[in-house]
N, CA, C and O atoms as CSV, one atom per row, in Angstrom:
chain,resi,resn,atom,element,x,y,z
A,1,UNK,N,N,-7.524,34.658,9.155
A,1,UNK,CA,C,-6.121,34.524,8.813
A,1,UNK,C,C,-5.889,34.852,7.336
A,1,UNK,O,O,-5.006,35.659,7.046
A,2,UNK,N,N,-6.845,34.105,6.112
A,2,UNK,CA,C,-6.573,34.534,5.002
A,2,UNK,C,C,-6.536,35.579,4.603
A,2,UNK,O,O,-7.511,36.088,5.157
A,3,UNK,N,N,-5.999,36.486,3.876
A,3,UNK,CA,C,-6.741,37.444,2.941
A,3,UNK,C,C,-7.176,37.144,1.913
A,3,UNK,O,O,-8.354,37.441,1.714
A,4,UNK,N,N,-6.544,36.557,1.021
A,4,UNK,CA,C,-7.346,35.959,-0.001
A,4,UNK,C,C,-6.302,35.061,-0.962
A,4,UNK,O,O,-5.170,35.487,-0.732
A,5,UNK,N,N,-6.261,34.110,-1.830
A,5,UNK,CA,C,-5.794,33.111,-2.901
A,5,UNK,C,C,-5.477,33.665,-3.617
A,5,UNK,O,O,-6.158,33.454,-4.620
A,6,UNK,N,N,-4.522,34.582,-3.822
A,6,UNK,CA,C,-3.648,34.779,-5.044
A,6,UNK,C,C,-2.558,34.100,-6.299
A,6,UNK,O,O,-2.173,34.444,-7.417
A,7,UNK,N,N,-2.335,32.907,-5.333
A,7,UNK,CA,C,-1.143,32.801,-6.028
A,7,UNK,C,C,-1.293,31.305,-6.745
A,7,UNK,O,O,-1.208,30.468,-5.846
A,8,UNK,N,N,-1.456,30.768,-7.837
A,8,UNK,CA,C,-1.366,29.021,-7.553
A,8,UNK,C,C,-0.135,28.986,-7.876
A,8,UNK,O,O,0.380,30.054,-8.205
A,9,UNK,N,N,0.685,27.755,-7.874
A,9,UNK,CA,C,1.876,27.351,-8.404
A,9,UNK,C,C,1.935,25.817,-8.599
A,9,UNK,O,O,1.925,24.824,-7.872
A,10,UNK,N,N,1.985,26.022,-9.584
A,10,UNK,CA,C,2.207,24.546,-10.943
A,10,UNK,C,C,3.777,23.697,-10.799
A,10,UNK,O,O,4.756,24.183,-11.364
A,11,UNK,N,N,3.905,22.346,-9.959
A,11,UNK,CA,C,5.185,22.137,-10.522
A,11,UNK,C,C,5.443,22.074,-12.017
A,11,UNK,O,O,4.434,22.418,-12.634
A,12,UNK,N,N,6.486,21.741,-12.822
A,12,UNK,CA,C,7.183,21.669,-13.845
A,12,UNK,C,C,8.051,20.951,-13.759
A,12,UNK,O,O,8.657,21.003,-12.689
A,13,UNK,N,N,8.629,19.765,-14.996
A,13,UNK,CA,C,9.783,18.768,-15.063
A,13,UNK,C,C,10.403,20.132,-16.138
A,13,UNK,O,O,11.518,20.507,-15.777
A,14,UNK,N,N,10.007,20.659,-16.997
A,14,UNK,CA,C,10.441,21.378,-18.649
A,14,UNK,C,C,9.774,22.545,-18.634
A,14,UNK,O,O,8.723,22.846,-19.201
A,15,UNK,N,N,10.730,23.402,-17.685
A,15,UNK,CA,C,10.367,24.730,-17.497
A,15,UNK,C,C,9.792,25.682,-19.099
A,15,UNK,O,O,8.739,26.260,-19.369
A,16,UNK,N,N,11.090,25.457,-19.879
A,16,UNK,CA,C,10.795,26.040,-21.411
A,16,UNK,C,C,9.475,25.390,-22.088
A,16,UNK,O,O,8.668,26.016,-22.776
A,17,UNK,N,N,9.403,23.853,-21.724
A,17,UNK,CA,C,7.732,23.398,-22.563
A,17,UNK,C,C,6.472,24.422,-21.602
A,17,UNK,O,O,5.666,25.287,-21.945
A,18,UNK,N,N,6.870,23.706,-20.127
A,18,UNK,CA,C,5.887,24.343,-19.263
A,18,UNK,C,C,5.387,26.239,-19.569
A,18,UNK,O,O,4.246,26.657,-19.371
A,19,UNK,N,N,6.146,26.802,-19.893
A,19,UNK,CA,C,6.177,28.158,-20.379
A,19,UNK,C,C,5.611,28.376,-21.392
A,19,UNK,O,O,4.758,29.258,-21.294
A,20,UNK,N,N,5.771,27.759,-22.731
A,20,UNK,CA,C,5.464,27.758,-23.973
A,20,UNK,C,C,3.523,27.194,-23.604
A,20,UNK,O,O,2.762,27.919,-24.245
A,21,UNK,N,N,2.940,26.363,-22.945
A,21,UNK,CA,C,2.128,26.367,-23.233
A,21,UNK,C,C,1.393,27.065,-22.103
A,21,UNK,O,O,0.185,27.233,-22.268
A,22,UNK,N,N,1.912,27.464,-21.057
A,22,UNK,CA,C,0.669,28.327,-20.378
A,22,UNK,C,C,1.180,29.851,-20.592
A,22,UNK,O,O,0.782,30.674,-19.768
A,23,UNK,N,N,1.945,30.245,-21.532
A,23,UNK,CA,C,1.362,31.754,-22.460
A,23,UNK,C,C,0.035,31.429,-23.322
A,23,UNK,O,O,-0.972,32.100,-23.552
A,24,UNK,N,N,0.487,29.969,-23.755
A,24,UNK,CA,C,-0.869,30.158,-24.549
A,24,UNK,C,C,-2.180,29.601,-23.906
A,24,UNK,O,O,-3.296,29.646,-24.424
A,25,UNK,N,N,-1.849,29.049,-22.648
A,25,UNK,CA,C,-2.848,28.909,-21.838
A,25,UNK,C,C,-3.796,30.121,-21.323
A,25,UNK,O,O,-5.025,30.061,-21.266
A,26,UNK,N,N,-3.057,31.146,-20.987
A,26,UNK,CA,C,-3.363,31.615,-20.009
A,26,UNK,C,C,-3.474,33.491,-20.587
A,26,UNK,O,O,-3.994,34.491,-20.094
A,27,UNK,N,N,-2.427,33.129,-22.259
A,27,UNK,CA,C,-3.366,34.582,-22.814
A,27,UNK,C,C,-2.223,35.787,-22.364
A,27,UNK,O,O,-2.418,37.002,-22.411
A,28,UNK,N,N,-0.846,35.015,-21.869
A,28,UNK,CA,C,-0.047,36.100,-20.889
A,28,UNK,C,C,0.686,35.826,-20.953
A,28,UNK,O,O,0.805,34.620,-21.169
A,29,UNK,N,N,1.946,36.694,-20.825
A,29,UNK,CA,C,3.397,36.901,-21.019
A,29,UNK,C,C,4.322,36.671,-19.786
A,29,UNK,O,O,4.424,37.700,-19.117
A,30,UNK,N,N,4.901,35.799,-19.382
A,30,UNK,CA,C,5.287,35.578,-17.512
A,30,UNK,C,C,6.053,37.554,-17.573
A,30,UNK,O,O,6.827,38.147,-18.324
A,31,UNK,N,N,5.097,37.992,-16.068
A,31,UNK,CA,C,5.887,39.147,-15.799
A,31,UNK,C,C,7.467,38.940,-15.384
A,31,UNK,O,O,8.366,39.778,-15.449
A,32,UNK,N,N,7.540,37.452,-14.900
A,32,UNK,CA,C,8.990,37.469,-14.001
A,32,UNK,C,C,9.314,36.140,-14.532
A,32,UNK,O,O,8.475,35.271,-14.767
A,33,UNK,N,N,10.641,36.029,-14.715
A,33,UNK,CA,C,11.263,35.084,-15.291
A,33,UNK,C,C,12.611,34.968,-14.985
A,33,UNK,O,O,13.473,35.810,-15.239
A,34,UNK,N,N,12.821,33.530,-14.239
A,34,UNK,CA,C,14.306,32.935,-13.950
A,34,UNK,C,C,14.421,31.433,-14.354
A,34,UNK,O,O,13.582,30.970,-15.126
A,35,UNK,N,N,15.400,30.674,-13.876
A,35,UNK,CA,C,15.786,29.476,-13.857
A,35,UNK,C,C,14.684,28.798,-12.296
A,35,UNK,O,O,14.421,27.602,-12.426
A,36,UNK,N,N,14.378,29.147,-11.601
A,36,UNK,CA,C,13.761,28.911,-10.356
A,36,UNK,C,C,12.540,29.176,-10.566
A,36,UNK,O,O,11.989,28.605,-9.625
A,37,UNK,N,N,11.460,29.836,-11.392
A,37,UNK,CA,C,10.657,30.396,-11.676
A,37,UNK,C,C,9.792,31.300,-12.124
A,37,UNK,O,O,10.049,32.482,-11.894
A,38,UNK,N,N,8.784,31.009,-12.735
A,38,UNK,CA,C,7.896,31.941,-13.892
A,38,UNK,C,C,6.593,32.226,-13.908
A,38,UNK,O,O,5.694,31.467,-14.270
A,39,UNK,N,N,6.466,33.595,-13.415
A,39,UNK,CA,C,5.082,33.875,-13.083
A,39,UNK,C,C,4.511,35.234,-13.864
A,39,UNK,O,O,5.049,36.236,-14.336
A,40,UNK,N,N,3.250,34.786,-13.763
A,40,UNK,CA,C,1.960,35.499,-15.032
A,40,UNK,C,C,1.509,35.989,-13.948
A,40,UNK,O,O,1.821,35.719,-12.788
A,41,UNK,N,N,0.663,36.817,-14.406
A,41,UNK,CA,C,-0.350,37.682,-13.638
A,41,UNK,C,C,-1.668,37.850,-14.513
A,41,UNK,O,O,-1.566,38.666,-15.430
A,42,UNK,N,N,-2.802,37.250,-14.380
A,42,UNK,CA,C,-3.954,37.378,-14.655
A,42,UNK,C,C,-4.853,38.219,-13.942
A,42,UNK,O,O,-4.969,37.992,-12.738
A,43,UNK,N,N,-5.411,39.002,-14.369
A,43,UNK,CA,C,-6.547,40.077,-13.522
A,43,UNK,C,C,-5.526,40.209,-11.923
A,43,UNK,O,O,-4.389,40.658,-11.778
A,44,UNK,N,N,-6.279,39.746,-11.120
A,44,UNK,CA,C,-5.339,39.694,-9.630
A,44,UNK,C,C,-5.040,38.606,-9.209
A,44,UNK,O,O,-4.788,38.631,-8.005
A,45,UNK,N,N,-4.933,37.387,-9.800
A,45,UNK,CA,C,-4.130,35.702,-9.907
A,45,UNK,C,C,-2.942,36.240,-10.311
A,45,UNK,O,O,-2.614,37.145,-11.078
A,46,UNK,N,N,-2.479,35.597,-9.731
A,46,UNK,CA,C,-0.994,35.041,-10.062
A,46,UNK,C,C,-0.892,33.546,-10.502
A,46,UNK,O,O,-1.448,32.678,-9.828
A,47,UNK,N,N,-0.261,33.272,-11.508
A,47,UNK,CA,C,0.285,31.812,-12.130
A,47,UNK,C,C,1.569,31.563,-11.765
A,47,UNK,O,O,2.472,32.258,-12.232
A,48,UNK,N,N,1.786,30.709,-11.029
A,48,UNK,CA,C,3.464,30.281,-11.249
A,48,UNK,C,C,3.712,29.054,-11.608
A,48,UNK,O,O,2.809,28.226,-11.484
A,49,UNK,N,N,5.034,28.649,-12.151
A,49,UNK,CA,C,5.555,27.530,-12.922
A,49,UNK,C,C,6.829,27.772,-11.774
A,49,UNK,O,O,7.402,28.846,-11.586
A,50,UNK,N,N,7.152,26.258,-10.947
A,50,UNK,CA,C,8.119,25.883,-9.956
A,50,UNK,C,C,9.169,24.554,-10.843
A,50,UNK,O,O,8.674,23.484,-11.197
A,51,UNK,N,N,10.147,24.799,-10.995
A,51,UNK,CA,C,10.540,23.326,-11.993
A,51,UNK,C,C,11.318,22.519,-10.790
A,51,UNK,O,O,11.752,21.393,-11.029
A,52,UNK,N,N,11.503,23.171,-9.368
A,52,UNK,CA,C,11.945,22.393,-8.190
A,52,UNK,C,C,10.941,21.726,-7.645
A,52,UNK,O,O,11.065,20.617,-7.125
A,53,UNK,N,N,9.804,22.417,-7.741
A,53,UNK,CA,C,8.790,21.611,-6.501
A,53,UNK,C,C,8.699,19.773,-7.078
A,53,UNK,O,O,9.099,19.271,-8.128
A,54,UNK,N,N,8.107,19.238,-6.057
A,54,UNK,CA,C,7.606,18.141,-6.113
A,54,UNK,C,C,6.233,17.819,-6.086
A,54,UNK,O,O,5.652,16.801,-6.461
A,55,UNK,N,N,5.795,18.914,-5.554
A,55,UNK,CA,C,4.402,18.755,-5.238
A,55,UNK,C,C,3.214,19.731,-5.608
A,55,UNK,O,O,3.532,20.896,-5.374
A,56,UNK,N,N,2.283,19.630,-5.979
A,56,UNK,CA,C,1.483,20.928,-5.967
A,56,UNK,C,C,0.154,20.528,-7.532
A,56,UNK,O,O,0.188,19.386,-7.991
A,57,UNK,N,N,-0.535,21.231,-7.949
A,57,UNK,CA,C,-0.678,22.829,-7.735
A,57,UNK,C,C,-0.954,23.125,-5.927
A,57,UNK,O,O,-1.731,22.713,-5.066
A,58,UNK,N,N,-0.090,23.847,-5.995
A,58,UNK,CA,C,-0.232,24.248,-4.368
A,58,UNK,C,C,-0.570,26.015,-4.930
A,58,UNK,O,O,-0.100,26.777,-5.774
A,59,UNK,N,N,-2.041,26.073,-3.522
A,59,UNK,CA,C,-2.716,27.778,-3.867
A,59,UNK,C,C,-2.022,27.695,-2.647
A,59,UNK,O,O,-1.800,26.781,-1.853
A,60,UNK,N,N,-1.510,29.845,-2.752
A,60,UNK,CA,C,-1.110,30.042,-1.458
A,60,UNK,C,C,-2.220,31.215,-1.276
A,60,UNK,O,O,-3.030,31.733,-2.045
A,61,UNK,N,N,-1.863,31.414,0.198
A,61,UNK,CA,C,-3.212,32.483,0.263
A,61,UNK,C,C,-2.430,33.673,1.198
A,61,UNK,O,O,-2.371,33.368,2.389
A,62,UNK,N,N,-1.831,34.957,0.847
A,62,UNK,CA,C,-1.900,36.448,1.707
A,62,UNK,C,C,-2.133,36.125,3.027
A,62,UNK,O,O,-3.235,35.605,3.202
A,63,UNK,N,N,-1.424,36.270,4.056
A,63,UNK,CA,C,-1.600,36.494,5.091
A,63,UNK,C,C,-0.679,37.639,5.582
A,63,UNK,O,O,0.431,37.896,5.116
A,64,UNK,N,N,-1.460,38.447,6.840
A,64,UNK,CA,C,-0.520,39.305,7.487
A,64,UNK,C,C,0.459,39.207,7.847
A,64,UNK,O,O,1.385,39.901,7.428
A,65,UNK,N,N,0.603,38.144,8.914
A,65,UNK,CA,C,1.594,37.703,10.046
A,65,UNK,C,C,1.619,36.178,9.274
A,65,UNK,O,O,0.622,35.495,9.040
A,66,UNK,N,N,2.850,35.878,8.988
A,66,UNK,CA,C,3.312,34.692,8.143
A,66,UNK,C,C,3.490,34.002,9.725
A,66,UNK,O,O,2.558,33.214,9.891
A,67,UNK,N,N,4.034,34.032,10.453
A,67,UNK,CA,C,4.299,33.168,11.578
A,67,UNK,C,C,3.523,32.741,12.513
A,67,UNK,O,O,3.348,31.615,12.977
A,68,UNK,N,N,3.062,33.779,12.752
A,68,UNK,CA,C,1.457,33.846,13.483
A,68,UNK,C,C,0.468,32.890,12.961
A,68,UNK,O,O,-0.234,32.147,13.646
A,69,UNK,N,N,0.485,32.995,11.510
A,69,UNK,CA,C,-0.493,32.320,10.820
A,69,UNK,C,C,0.522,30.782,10.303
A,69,UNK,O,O,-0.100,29.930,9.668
A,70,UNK,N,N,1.737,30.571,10.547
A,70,UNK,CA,C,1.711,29.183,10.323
A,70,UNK,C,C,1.775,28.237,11.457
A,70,UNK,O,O,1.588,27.022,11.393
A,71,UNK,N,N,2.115,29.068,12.695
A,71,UNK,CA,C,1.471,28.324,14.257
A,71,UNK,C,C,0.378,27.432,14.399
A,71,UNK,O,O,0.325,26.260,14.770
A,72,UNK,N,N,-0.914,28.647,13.834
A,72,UNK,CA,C,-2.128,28.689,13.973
A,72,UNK,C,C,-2.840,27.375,13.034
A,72,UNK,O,O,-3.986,26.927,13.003
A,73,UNK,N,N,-1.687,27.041,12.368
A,73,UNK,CA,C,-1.881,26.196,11.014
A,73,UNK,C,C,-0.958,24.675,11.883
A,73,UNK,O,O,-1.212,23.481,12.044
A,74,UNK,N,N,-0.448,25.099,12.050
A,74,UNK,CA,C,0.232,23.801,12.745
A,74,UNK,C,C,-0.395,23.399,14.121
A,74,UNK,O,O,-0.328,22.208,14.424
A,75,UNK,N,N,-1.108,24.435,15.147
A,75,UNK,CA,C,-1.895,23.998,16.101
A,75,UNK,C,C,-3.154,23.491,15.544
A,75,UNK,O,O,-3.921,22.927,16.325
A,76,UNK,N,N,-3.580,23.642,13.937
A,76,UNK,CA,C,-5.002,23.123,13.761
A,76,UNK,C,C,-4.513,21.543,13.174
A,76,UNK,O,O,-5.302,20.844,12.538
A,77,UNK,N,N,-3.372,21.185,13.427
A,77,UNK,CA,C,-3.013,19.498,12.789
A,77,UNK,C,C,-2.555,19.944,11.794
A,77,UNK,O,O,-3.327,19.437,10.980
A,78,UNK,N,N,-1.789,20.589,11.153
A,78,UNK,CA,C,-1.200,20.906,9.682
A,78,UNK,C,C,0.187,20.780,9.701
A,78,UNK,O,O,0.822,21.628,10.328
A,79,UNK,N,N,0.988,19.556,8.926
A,79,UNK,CA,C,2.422,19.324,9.107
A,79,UNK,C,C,3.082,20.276,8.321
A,79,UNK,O,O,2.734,20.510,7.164
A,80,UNK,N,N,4.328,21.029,9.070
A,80,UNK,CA,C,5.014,21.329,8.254
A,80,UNK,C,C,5.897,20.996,6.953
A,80,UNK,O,O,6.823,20.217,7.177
A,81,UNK,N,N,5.776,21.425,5.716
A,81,UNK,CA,C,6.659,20.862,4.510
A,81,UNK,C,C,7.725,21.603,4.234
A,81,UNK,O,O,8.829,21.097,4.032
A,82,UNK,N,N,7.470,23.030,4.193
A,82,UNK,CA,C,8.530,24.243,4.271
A,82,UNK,C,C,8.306,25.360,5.159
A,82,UNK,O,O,7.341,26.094,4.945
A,83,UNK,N,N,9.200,25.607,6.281
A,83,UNK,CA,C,9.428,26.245,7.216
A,83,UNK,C,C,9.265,27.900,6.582
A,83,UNK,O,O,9.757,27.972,5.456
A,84,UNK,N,N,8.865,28.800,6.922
A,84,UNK,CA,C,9.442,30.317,6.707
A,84,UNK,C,C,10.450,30.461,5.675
A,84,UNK,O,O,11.440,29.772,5.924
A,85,UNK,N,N,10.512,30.975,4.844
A,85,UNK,CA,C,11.467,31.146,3.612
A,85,UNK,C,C,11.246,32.424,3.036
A,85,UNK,O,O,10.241,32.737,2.398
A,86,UNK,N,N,12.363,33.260,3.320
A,86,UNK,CA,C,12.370,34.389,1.950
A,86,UNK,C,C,13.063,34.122,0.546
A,86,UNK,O,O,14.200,33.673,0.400
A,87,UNK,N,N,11.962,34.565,-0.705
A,87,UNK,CA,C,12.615,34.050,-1.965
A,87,UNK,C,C,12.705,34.833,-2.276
A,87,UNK,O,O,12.569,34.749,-3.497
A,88,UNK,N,N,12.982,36.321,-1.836
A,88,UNK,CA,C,13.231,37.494,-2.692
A,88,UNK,C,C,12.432,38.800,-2.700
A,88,UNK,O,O,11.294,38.909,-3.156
A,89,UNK,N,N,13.138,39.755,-2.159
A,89,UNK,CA,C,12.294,40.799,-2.374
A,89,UNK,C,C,11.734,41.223,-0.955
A,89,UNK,O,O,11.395,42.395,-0.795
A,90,UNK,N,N,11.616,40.239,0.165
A,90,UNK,CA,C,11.178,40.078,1.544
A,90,UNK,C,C,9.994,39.407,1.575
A,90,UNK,O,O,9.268,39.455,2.569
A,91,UNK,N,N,9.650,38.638,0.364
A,91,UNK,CA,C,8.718,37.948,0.180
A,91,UNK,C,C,8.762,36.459,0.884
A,91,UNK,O,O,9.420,35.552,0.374
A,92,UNK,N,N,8.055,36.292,2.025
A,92,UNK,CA,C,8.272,35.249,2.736
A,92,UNK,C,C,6.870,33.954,2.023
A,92,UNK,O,O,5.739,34.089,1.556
A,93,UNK,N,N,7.665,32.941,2.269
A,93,UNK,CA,C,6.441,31.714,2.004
A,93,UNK,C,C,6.872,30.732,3.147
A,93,UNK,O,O,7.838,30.683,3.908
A,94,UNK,N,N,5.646,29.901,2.929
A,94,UNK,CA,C,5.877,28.709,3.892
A,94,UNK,C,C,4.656,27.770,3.686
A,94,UNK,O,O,3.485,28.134,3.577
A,95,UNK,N,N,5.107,26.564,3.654
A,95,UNK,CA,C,3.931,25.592,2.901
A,95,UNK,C,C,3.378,24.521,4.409
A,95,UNK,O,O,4.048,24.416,5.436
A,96,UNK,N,N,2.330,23.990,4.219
A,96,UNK,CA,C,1.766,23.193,5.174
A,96,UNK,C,C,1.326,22.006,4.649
A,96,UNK,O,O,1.438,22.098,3.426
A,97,UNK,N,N,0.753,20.624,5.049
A,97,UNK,CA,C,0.321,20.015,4.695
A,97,UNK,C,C,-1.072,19.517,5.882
A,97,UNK,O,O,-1.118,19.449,7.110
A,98,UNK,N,N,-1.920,19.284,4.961
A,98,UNK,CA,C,-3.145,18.783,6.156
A,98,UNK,C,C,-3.664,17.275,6.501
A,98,UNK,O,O,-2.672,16.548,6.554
A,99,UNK,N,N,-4.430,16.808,6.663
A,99,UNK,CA,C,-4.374,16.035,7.242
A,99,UNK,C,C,-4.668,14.607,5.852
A,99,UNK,O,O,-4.590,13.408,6.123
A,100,UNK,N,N,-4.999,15.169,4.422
A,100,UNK,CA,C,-5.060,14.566,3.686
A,100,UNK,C,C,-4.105,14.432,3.251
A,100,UNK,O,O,-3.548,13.468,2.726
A,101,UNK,N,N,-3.840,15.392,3.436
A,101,UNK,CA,C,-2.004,14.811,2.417
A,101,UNK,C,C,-1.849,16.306,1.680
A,101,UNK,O,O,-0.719,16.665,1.349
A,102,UNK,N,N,-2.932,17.121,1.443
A,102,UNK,CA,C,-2.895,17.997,0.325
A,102,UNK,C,C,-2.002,19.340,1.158
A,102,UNK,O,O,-2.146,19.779,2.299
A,103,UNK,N,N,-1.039,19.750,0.041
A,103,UNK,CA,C,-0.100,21.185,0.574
A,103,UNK,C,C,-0.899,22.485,0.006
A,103,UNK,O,O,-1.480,22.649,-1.067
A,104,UNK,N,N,-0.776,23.058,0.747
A,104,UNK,CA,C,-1.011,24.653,0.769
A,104,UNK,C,C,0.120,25.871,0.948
A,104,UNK,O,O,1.176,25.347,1.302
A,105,UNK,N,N,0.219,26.949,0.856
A,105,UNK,CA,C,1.092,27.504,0.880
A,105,UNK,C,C,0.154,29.069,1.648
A,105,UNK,O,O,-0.998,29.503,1.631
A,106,UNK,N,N,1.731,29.547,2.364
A,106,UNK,CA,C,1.079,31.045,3.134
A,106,UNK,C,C,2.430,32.093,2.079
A,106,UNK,O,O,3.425,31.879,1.386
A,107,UNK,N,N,1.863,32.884,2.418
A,107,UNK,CA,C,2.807,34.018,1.753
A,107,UNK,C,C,2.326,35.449,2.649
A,107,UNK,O,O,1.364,35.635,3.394
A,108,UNK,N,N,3.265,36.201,2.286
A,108,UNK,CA,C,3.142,37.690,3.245
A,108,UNK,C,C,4.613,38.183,2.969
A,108,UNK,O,O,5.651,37.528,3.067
A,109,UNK,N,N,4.427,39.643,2.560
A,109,UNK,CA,C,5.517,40.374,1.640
A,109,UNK,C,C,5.993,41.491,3.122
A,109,UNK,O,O,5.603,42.607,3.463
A,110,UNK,N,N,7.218,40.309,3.831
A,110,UNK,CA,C,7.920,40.490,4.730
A,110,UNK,C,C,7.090,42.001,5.792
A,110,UNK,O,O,7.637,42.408,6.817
């Protein structure tokens, strides 16, 4: 199902503090920048800063078939937290939770 962990995402209370120190964390300039979120690109990582989430660092991981693969995630005991969502671009996500409690995230560029 995976392809591979690209993406982590960091909540944030202070998007502007949160920013200010992972440029200098991380050596990088956010390629993309809004009020909703701010993401770096390291080698082939992605960094993001979420100032909505509640929860996380949540890694998401590339998948082909976003639906396919959050079935497959919910038939293995994995509760849903966020359903299918496009945030732009046809970039779909959708987060899970497992049986510890810990969230994960799927992604697949529609």
């Amino acid at each position: 199902m995976a392809q591979n962990i690209k993406l982590i995402v960091y909540p944030v209370r202070d998007i502007e503090k949160a920013k200010a120190f992972y440029v200098r964390f991380l050596d990088a300039e956010p390629y993309v920048e809004s009020a909703n979120y701010i993401g770096y690109k390291v080698g082939n990582q992605e960094v993001g800063l979420d100032p909505n989430s509640k929860v996380g660092p949540i890694a998401y991981t590339d998948v082909a078939d976003i639906k396919s693969s959050l079935k497959a995630m919910i038939e293995a005991g994995a509760e849903v937290v966020q359903d299918i969502k496009d945030v732009g671009g046809g970039l779909l996500i959708a987060q899970v939770r497992d049986a510890d409690g810990n969230v994960v995230g799927l992604r697949c560029s529609g």
